[in-house]
C-alpha positions, -999 to +999 in steps of 0.1 A: +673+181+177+644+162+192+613+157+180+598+190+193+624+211+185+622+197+149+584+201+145+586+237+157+613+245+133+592+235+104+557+249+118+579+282+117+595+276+079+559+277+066+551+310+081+583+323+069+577+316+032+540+335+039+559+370+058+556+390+026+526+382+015+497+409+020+460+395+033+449+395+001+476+375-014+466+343+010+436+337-008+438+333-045+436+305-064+445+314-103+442+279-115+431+242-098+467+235-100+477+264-079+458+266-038+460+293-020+487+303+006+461+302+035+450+265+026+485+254+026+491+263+060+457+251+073+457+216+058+497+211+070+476+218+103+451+191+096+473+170+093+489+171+123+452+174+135+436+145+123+463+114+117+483+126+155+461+144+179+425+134+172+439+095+179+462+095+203+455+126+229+427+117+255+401+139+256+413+163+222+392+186+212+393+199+177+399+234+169+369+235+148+346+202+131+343+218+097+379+222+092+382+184+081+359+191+057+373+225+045+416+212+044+413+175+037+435+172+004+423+139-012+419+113+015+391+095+006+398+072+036+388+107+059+357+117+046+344+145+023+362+176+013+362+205-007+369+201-039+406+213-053+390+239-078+367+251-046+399+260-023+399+297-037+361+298-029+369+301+007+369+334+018+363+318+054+381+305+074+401+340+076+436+344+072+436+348+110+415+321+115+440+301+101+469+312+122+447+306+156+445+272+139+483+265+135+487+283+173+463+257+189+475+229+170+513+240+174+505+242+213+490+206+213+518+191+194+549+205+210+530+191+247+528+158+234+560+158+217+570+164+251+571+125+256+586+098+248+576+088+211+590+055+191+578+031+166+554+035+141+539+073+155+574+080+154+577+074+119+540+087+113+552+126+130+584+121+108+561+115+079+544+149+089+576+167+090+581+156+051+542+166+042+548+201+057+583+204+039+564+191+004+538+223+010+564+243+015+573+239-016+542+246-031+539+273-012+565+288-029+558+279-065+517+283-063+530+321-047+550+327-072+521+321-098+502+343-080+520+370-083+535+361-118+501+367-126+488+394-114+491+422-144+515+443-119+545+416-119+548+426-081+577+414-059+578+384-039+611+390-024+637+409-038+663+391-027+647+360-035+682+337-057+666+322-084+697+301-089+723+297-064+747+273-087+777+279-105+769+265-140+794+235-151+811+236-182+789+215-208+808+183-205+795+146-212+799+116-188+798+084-201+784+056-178+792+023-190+764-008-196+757-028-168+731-037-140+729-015-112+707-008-083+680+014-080+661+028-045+664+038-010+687+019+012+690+029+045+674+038+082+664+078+074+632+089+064+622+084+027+589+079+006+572+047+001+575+051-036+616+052-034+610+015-022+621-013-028+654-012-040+662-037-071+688-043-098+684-026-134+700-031-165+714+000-185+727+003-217+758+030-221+748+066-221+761+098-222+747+126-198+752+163-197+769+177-163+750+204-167+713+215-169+702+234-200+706+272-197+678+303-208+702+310-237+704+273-250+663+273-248+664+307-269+677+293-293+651+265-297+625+295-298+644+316-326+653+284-346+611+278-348+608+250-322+574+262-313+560+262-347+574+228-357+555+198-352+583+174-357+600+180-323+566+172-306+546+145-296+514+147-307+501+149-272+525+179-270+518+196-299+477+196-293+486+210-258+509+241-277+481+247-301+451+247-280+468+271-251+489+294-278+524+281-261+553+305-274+575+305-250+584+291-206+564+300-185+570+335-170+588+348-203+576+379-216+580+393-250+580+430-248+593+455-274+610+430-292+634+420-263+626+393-236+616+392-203+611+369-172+591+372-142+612+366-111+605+369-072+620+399-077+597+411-103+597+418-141+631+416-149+652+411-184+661+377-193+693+361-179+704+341-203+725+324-178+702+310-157+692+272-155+662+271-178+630+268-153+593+266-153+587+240-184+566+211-193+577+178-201+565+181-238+588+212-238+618+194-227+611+165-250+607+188-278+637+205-269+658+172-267+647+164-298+657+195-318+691+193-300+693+156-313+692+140-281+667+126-253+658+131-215+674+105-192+652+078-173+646+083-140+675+050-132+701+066-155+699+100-133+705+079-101+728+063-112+747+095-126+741+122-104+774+115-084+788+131-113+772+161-117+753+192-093+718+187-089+687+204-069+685+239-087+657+221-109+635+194-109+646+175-139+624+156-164+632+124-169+618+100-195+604+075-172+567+068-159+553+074-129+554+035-115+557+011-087+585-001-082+590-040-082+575-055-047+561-017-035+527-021-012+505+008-001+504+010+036+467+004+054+444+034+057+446+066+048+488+068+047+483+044+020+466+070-003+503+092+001+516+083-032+506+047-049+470+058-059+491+087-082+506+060-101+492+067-133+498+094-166+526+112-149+564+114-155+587+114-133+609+141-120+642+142-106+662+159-081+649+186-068+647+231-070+660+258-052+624+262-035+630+225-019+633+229+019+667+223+033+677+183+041+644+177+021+659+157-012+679+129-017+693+112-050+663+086-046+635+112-044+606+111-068+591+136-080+556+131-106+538+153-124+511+153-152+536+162-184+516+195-194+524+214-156+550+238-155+548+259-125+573+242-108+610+250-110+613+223-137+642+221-164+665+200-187+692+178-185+700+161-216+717+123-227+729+112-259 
């Protein structure tokens, strides 16, 4: 597949995820955490805009000069933008707007594309490819709020898999003490935070081949673990008082039986399910009640040969750090993932809303440790 080829597949991806959404739908922002569907597919288009076309095709001109203002993400390096918890403010550009937007841009791109491209644009259009495959992503999560919101419970998709795994049997596996290595190694694409690769030392742990399941969780909930302060850090525990946390997101206590709010709608809890949509204070409380802990970000790489991963992005008990010898590339690139590396955990992995050939067993996920609209769950170590 060359580089055209590639960059039309994805263009198309994002438009796919959007099919069954109504007008209305592309346009609401619940929470600062959530952006709406229509900004997603216009700052994937800025991007492509500002860091490919505007330097390198003679004589571009841009589809419209407010748009760097209105899809610009968080590059200071660009200029000013629209603050995150202003995205749902914008009722204009129009959803069709938008999609001119992506036609214009897609039409520039795929000419250029047309030539021969090497070095570090190359790697730069690659680097796109991965930032549209990241929204894509959210795209499907910050829906899925959306809806999962809205007091109707309406469908996303009703043939939207939730899980596509067959569950493991609980087993253990043991992986001996010893110094191992850590990070990308290789020629294909990967982040700058999976870099650089360096020896660890690890002490002997056990670690679940499987992910905690809806039914294990349950139990947590019946056995109090919401109401006991001992599982929690303190952090944790001021975050389930202050917001009135019962229960995962999406679960629904209705007539004394429990619910959970799928793509497919309002539906009764499958117990069987990977457990999805927690916080990291939630799966440390949970480990803790169960007598165990979370796994550091090193243990799971060094691990996951041994187990099936990417139905959830798993918690892990590391920070969000640099890893030893990482630099932040000049300019705007540079503000991709280094100036986030501070108060987040880590997560491992990756979910069943991950694009296809998107993950690897180096990947790094990071979030704040109260967020849980992601397809986040458990994996436990003793």
């Amino acid at each position: 597949m060359n580089l055209a080829e590639h960059y039309t597949q994805i263009r198309k991806y994002s438009e796919k995820i959007c099919a069954p959404l109504a007008t209305e739908d592309y346009v609401v922002q619940p929470i600062a955490d959530v952006s709406p569907p229509k900004w997603h597919l216009g700052h994937t288009t800025w991007f492509f805009e500002t860091f490919v076309l505007k330097p390198n095709v003679t004589g571009y001109q841009e589809f419209d000069e407010n748009y760097n203002y209105v899809f610009n993400s968080y590059y200071e390096t660009v200029g000013n933008r629209v603050i995150r918890t202003d995205r749902g403010n914008l009722s204009r550009p129009s959803v069709a707007d938008i999609y001119k937007y992506r036609a214009y841009v897609d039409e520039a791109m795929v000419k250029f594309l047309a030539q021969p491209i090497d070095g570090e644009l190359k790697e730069l259009i690659t680097l796109g490819f991965n930032h549209e495959q990241q929204h894509q992503e959210l795209l499907i999560t910050d829906i899925k709020y959306i809806l999962g919101n809205n007091p109707l419970f309406p469908a996303y998709d009703d043939h939207w898999k939730e899980d596509s795994s067959i569950r493991n049997e609980n087993d253990f596996v043991t992986i001996e003490e010893g110094v191992y290595e850590i990070g990308y190694q290789g020629d294909d694409f990967h982040f700058d935070n999976e870099l650089n690769r360096h020896k660890v030392y690890l002490n002997e742990f056990s670690i679940s081949t499987a992910l905690v399941n809806n039914a294990e969780y349950l139990e947590f909930i019946n056995a109090g673990g919401y109401q006991n302060f001992n599982y929690w850090h303190a952090e944790g525990w001021d975050w389930v008082k202050t917001n009135s946390i019962s229960a995962p997101m999406y679960w629904h206590l209705i007539d004394g039986g429990w619910f959970n709010y799928t793509f497919a709608g309002l539906k009764v809890l499958d117990k069987n399910l990977a457990l999805s949509h927690i916080s990291y204070y939630e799966a440390y409380a949970f480990a803790s009640w169960k007598g165990m802990r979370l796994p550091t970000e090193f243990e799971w790489e060094i691990a996951a040969e041994h187990f099936n991963w990417g139905q959830r992005w798993e918690w892990t008990e590391s920070a969000y750090l640099p890893y030893p010898g990482f630099s932040k590339a000049p300019g705007a690139i540079g503000e991709y993932n280094g100036k986030f590396m501070v108060n987040q955990k880590v997560l491992r992995g990756a979910s069943i809303a991950t694009p296809e050939n998107h993950s690897r067993v180096t990947y790094r996920n990071f979030f704040h440790p109260n967020l849980r609209w992601q397809f986040t769950g458990i994996r436990l170590v003793k």
